[in-house]
Structures are given as structure tokens and as C-alpha cells.
C-alpha positions in Angstrom: 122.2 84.6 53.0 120.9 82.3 56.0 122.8 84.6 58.4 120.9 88.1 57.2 117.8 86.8 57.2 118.4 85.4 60.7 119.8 89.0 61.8 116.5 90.2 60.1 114.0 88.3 62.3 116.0 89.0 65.7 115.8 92.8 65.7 111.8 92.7 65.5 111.7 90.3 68.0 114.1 91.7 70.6 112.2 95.3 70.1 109.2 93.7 70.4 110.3 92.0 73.8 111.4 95.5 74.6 108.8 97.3 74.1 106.1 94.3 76.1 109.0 94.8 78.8 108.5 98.3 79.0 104.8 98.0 79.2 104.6 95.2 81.9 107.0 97.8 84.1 104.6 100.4 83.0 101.5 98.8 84.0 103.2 97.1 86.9 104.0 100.3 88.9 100.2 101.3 88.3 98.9 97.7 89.3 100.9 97.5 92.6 99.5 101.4 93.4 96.1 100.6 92.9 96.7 97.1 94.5 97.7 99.2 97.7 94.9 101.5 97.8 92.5 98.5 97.2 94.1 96.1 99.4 92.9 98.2 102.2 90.3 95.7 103.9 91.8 92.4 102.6 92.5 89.6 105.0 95.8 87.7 104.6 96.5 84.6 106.9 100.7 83.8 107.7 101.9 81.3 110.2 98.5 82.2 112.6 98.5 85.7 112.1 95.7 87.3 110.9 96.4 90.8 109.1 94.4 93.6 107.4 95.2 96.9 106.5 92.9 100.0 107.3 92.9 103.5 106.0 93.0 105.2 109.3 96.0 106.8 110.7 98.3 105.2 113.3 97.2 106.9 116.3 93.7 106.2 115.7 94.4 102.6 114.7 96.2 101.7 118.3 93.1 103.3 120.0 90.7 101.3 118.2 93.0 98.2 118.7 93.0 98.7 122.6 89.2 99.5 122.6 88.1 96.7 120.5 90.7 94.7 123.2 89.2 95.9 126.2 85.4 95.2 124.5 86.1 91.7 124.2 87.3 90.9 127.6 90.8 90.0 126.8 93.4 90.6 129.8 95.9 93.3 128.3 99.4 91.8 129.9 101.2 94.7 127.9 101.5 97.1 125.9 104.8 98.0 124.0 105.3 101.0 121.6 108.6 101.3 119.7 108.4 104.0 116.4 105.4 103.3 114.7 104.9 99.7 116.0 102.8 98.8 119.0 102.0 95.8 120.3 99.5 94.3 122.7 100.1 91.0 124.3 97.1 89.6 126.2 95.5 86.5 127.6 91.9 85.4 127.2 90.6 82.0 128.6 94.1 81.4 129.0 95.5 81.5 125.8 97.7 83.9 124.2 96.4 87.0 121.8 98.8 89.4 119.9 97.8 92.4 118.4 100.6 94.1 116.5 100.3 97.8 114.9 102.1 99.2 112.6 102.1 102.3 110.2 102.2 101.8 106.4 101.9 105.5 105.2 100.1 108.4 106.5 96.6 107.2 106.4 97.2 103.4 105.9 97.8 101.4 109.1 98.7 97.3 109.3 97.0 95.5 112.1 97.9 91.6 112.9 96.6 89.6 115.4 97.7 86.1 116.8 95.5 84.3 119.0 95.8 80.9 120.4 98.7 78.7 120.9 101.7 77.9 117.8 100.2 74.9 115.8 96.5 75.5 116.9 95.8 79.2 115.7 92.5 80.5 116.2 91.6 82.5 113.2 87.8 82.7 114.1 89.0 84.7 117.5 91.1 86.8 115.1 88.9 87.8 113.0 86.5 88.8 115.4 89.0 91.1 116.8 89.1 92.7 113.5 85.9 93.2 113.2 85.4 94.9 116.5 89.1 97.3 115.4 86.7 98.0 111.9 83.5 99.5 113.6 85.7 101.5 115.9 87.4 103.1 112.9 83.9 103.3 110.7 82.6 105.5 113.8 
């Protein structure tokens, strides 16, 4: 008698799980869309680089990353384009600055930027450089 009622309270349970599961994947899918299409503009900060997303195409996004580079002075040592990635290594007041490029879908592009040496990052430098990138694409 123990064992139905046992067998009883299970099957509720697990098709309750199951059908919480299936909502969470649901609702998951949609969160992580709309989490992309809102991300756009969001700064995140990994091991000194500094990286936001822009809804601009790649093309237009390297422009804008060489103009807002050449607007703040910064030596370009070089530029290197392989696919959809570019990068531009430069020097300014002697330290190092990275600005990497890369395409995220047709009208989404991914722009990092390292400045300073490893261990003492400059994120206020970086972000600077982003903002110049952002009035170039606003324009």
C-alpha cells in the first residue's frame, strides 16, 4: 500500500519538473535573444580588456576603430586583418594599446581594447577609446 501511494506522488512530480524544464528552455532561448539584442552597448572587463558590442556592421566598425585611433594620437604599429577579425596594435606614451574587431552577425560587431601593460591595465584609456569608436558610429 506504501509502495502505490509512493508511485502516486512521483508521477506529478516528475511531470511537474518536466514541464518547469520545458519552460526554463523555453524562456531561456527567448532570454539569451533578447539578452543579445540588448547587450549591444554593455561594457564587460576580462584580464584588461575592455569590450562592447555595437550594432554597426564590420566594415564600418574597423573604420570607426582606426579613426577614433588616429583621433587620439595613438601610434598605429599595425594593422592585421584575418576573416572578420582585425586588429590594431599601437603605442601611446609608450605603452601598449590593442584594439581587436571582430564580427558577431551582420549588424552586430565586437570591439576590445587593451591598453597599458599585463598587471597594470588602463581601463580609463580604454574606455575612452570606446567612446570616441561610439560617436563615430552615432554619426
Amino acid at each position: 500500500m506504501n509502495r502505490l501511494r509512493i508511485r502516486g506522488w512521483i508521477k506529478p512530480l516528475y511531470m511537474s519538473f518536466a514541464a518547469l524544464l520545458g519552460c526554463q528552455l523555453i524562456a531561456g532561448c527567448t532570454l539569451f535573444v533578447t539578452g543579445a539584442v540588448v547587450g549591444v552597448g554593455a561594457y564587460t572587463y576580462v584580464n584588461g580588456e575592455l569590450k562592447r558590442s555595437y550594432q554597426a556592421a564590420y566594415d564600418k566598425t574597423v573604420q570607426a576603430s582606426l579613426s577614433a585611433v588616429a583621433e587620439l594620437n595613438i601610434d598605429v604599429r599595425s594593422v592585421k586583418k584575418q576573416g572578420l577579425k582585425t586588429t590594431i596594435d599601437g603605442n601611446f606614451n609608450g605603452k601598449p594599446i590593442t584594439t581587436s574587431i571582430s564580427r558577431v552577425d551582420v549588424n552586430i560587431s565586437e570591439v576590445g581594447v587593451r591598453s597599458g601593460y599585463v598587471g597594470v591595465w588602463e581601463k580609463d584609456f580604454s574606455r575612452e577609446v570606446h567612446e570616441q569608436i561610439a560617436q563615430r558610429l552615432q554619426s
